[in-house]
C-alpha positions in Angstrom: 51.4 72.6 91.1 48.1 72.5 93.2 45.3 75.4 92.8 45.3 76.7 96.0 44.2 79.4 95.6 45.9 81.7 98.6 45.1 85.0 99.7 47.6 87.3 100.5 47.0 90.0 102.9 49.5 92.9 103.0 49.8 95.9 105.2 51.9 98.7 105.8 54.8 97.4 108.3 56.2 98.2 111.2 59.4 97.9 113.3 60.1 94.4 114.5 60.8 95.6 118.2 61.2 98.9 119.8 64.4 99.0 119.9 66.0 102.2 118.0 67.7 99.7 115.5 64.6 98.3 114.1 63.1 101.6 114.2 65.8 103.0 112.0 65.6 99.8 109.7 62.0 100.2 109.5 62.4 104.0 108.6 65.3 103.6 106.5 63.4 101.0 104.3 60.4 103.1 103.9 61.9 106.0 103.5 64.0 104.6 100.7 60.8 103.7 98.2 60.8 105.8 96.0 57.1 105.3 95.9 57.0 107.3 99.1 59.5 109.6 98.1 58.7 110.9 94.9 62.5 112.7 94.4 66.0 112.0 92.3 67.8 108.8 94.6 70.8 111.4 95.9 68.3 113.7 96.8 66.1 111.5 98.9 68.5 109.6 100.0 70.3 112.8 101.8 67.3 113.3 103.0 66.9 110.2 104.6 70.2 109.5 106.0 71.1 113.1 107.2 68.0 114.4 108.6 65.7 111.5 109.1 67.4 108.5 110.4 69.8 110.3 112.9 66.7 112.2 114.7 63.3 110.6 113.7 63.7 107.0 115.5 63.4 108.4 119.6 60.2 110.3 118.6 59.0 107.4 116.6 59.7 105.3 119.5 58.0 107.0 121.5 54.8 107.3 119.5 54.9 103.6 118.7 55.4 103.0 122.7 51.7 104.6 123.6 50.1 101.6 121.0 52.7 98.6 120.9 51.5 95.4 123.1 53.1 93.2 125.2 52.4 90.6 122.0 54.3 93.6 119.8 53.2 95.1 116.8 49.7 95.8 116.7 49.6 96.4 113.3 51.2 92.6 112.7 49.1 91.4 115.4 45.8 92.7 113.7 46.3 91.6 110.2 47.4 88.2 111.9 43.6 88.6 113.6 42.0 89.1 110.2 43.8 86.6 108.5 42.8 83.9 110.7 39.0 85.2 111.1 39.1 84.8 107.1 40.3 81.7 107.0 37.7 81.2 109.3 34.6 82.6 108.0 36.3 80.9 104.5 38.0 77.9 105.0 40.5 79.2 102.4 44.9 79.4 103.1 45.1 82.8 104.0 48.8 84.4 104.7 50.2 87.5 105.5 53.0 90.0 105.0 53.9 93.8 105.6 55.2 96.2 102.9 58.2 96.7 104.7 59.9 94.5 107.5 58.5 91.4 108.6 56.6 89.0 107.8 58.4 89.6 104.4 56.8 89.8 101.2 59.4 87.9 99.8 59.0 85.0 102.3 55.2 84.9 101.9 55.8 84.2 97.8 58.8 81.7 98.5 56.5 79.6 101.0 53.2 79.8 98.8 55.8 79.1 96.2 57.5 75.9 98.5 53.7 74.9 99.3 53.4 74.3 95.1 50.4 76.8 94.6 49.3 78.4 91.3 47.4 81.4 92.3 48.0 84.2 94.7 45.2 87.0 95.7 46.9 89.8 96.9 44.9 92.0 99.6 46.7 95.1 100.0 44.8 96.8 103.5 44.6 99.8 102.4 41.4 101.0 100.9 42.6 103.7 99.1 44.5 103.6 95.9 48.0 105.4 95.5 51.2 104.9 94.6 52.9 105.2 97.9 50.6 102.0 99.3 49.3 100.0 96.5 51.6 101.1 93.9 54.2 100.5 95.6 53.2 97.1 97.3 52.1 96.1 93.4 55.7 96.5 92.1 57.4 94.8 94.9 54.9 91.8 95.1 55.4 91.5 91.1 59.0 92.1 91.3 59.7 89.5 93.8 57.4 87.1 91.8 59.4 87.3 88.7 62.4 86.3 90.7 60.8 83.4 92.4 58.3 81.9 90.2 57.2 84.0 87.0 54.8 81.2 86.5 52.6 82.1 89.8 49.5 84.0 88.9 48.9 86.7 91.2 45.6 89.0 91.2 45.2 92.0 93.1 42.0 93.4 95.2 41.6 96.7 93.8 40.7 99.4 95.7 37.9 99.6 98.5 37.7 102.9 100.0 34.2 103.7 98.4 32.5 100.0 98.7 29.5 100.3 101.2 30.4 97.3 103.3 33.7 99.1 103.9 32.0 102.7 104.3 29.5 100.6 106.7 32.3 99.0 108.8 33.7 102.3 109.4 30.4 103.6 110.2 29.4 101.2 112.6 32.9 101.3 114.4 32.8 105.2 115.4 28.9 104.9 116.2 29.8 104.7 120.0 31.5 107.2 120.4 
């Protein structure tokens, strides 16, 4: 093994397309953490399946049709555009994956894995800390590294909601308007 290291950056997720399908997936896998879902499995799951899924994918659609590109997702696309401006600004491998969907967590480990690295830093995007977001992308990133390589070490950004260059960036971004 090589010491990369790699940064992993990790968002949310989205639907792969717009079509009702991969809406449903999307909702359906998200739906079913029970990080997000804090209730018994039956419960949730009846929840999910009888009341969710059947009606919640048109209206998603379209919400996600007033934002989605020609490109697609602009959630993927945007963490694709941070990744590379790190890599940039770093010279450092930088990858990417969402929560839920694709670019897969799991194939993000199994290619840092294939590409014989020792170290992973795992950037969840969300400044905040809970368990719905970085709990939950935590467990699965762990999880999944167990069952590829228990060996890899993995390290994980904490939290940045209160960090001034973050509080700044927000700042200066709503200053126009």
């Amino acid at each position: 093994m090589t010491n990369c290291p790699t940064v992993l950056l990790v968002n949310l997720g989205s639907p792969s397309t717009l079509k009702i399908q991969d809406i449903r997936k999307y909702l359906k896998e998200f739906l079913s953490d029970d990080s997000v879902i804090d209730l018994p499995k039956p419960i949730q799951q009846l929840i999910v399946r009888a009341f969710v899924i059947p009606f919640r994918p048109k209206r998603t659609k379209s919400s996600y049709q007033h934002i989605w590109t020609p490109e697609g997702s602009p959630l993927v696309i945007n963490t694709e555009r941070i990744a590379r401006a790190l890599h940039k600004k770093t010279g450092w491998d930088v990858r990417i994956a969402m929560r839920y969907q694709e670019p897969s967590i799991r194939k993000a480990i199994e290619n840092i894995n294939q590409d014989n690295c020792e170290e992973v830093i795992v950037v969840p995007l969300y400044p905040h800390n809970a368990m719905a977001t970085i709990g939950s992308t935590r467990k699965e990133v762990e999880r999944i590294v167990a069952e590829v390589n228990s060996k890899l070490q993995i390290r994980f950004v904490r939290s940045f909601f209160d960090h001034p260059a973050y509080i700044d960036s927000l700042a200066n971004s709503i200053l126009p308007h």
